[in-house]
N, C-alpha and C positions, 0 to 999 in steps of 0.2 A: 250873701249868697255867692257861691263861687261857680263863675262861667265857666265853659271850657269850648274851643274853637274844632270843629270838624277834624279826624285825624289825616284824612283824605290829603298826600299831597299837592298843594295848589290851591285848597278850600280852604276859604275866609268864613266860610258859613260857620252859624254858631250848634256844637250837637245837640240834638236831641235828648228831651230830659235824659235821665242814664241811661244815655248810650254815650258811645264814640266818633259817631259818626252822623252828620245832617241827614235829613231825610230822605234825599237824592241817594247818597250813598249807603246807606243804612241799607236800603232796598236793593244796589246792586252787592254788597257784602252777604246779605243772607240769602240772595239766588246763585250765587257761587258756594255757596256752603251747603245747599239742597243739594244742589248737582255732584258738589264730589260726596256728599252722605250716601244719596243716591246711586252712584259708582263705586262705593266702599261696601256697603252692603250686600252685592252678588261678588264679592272678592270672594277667591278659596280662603285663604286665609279668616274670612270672617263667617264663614261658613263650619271651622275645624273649631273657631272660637267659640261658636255658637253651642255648637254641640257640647265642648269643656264646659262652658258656663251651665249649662243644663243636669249637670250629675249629681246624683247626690252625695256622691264624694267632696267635688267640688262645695257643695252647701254649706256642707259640714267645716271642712276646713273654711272656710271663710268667717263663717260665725265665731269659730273660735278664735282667729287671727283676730276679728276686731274686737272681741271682750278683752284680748291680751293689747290691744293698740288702739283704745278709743279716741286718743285724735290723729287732727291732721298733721303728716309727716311737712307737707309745702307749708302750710300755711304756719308751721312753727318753725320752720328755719328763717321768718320774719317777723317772730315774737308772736304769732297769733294764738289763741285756744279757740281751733273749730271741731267740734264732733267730726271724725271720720265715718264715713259708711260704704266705703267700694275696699276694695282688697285690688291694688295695681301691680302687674310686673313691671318692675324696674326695667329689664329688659325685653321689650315684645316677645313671645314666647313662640310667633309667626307657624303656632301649629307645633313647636316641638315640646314633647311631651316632658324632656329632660329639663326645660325650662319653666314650665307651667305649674310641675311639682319642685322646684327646687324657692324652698322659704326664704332661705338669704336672698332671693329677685324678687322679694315683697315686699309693699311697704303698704299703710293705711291711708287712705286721701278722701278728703268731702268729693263731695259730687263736683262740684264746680273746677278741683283744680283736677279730678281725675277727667274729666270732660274736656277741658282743655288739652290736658298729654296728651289723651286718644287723637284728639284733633290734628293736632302736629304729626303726630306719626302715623297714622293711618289715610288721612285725606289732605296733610298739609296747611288745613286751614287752619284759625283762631277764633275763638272767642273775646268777646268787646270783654266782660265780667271775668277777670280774676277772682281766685279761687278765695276772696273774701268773706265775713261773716255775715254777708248781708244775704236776708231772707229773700228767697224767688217771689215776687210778684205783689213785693211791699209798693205800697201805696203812696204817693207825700200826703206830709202828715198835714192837721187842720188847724193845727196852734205850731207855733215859733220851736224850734230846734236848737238846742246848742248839742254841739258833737264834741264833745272831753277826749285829749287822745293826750297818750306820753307813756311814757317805759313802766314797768312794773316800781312799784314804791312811787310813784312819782305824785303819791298823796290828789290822785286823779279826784276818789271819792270824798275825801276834804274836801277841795276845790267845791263840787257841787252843796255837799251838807250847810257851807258857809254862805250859798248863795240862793240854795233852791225854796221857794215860797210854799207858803200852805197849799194847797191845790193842785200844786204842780205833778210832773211824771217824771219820776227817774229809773231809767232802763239802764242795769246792768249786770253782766252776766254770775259776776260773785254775789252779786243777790239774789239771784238767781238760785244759783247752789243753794245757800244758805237755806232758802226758800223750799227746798226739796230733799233737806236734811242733810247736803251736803258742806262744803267748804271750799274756801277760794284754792283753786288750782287743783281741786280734786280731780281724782283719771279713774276715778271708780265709774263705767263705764252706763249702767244705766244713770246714775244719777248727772252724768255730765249730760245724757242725752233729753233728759227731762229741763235739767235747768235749759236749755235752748229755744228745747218746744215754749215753755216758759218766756222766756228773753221772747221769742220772736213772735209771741204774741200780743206781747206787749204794746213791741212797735209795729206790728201790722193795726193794732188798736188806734194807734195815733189817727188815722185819715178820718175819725171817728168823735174824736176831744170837740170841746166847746170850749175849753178856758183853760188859761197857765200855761206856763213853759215846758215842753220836755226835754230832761237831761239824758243825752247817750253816751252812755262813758262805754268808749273804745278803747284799744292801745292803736291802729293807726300809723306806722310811722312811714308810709309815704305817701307823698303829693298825691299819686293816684288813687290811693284805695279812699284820703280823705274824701277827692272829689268823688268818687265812685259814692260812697255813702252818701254826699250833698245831693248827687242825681237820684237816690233814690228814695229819700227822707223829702225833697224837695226845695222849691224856690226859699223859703224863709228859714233855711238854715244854714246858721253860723258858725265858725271853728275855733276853737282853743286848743294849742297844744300848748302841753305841759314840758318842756323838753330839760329835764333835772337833770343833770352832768350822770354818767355812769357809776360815779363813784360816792355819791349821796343817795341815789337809789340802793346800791349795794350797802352800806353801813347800814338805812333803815331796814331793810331783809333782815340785817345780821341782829339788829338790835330788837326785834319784835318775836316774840315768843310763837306769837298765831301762826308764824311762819315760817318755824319749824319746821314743817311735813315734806315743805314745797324749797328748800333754800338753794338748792340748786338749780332747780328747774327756772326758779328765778330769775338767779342771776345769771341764767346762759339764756335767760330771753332780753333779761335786757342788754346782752352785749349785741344779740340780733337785732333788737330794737332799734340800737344805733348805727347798724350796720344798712342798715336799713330806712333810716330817717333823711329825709330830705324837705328842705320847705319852697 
């Protein structure tokens, strides 16, 4: 199990399962984040927002914006595949209508990383939860954990197939796909969002198991989001990363047929990957 120490500077306390922050502090972080939601919310500004987000103009264009960008734009400039589902301006659009319709200031983001921007720029606070793939309100699990993380190609699902017992659970999201008649790295947009619902019921299932190991093959690449995942999977689980040089993962892409579809998208996560990786 990986601990992790209060962010709080001066606090030796240990955090609170996933969270950031000990108990003490946890409580004074989410009464300063009431209070400026609470002062953000009678802003004009969120009031002209209010009304945009309300049209059916607005509706429309956003439905189509995320069939055309079903993932996350944050969480893939760090190798991740998260379903997207908010439609963000790049730029706050602070009521101007010249910015609110102009599509080049859009991009796609999950809820979590879109929840945090807002934070920062509307009320200044943060969010403990980076805009990772982990499910809101997962449970730790009731049998043993290992968490498989490493760059694309990095023969993650090998690793498990070699090791995992009869009985056991293996959560992962290209089985996921596959699962719902898709394929690894597909962006066809309902089937990425089903393979999820899928995946994350999987491991909401865990707190529920009586026997065997669960395997979660992630990609993961840093320190933080590993632990983030430990806090939320729980105390009995373990980490493995896969960390294959960038340029062994690129030759496997190139030499695999299945992987066709996807070779690019590929190999410019796993340069993120390692852009990204830290132990």
């Amino acid at each position: 199990m990986i601990r992790k120490l209060c962010r709080a500077p001066g606090c030796d306390e240990v955090a609170a399962e996933g969270e950031a922050h000990c108990a003490e502090h946890l409580a004074e972080v989410k009464a300063r984040a009431a209070a400026g939601k609470q002062q953000a919310k009678h802003s004009a500004v969120a009031r002209a927002g209010a009304q945009f987000y309300r049209t059916r103009r607005w509706k429309q264009a956003r439905l189509a914006f995320l069939n055309a960008h079903p993932l996350c734009a944050d969480c893939g400039e760090v190798g991740l595949v998260v379903e997207a589902t908010e439609v963000d301006h790049v730029v706050p659009h602070r009521g101007d209508p010249s910015l609110m319709w102009d599509r080049s200031n859009w991009q796609a983001l999950c809820k979590s990383c879109h929840s945090r921007k807002t934070a920062r720029e509307v009320w200044g606070g943060a969010v403990d939860r980076p805009g990772w793939s982990i499910p809101a309100g997962l449970r730790a699990s009731a049998i043993p954990v290992v968490l498989v993380c490493g760059p694309p190609a990095a023969d993650k699902t090998t690793y498990v197939q070699d090791r995992a017992r009869p009985g056991d659970v293996v959560v992962d999201l290209d089985r996921s796909l596959e699962a719902v008649g898709g394929r690894a790295w597909e962006h066809d947009a309902a089937k990425v969002k089903a393979a999820f619902r899928l995946r994350d019921e999987a491991l909401r299932s865990l707190c529920c198991k009586a026997g065997g190991t669960a395997w979660v093959i992630v990609m993961a690449p840093s320190r933080a989001e590993r632990l983030a995942w430990c806090g939320a999977l729980g105390a009995r689980t373990s980490v493995v990363v896969l960390d294959v040089d960038a340029g062994t993962c690129k030759a496997r892409i190139e030499a695999d047929p299945g992987r066709r579809h996807a070779r690019d998208a590929m190999r410019a996560a796993v340069d993120r990957w390692w852009r990204a990786f830290d132990t």
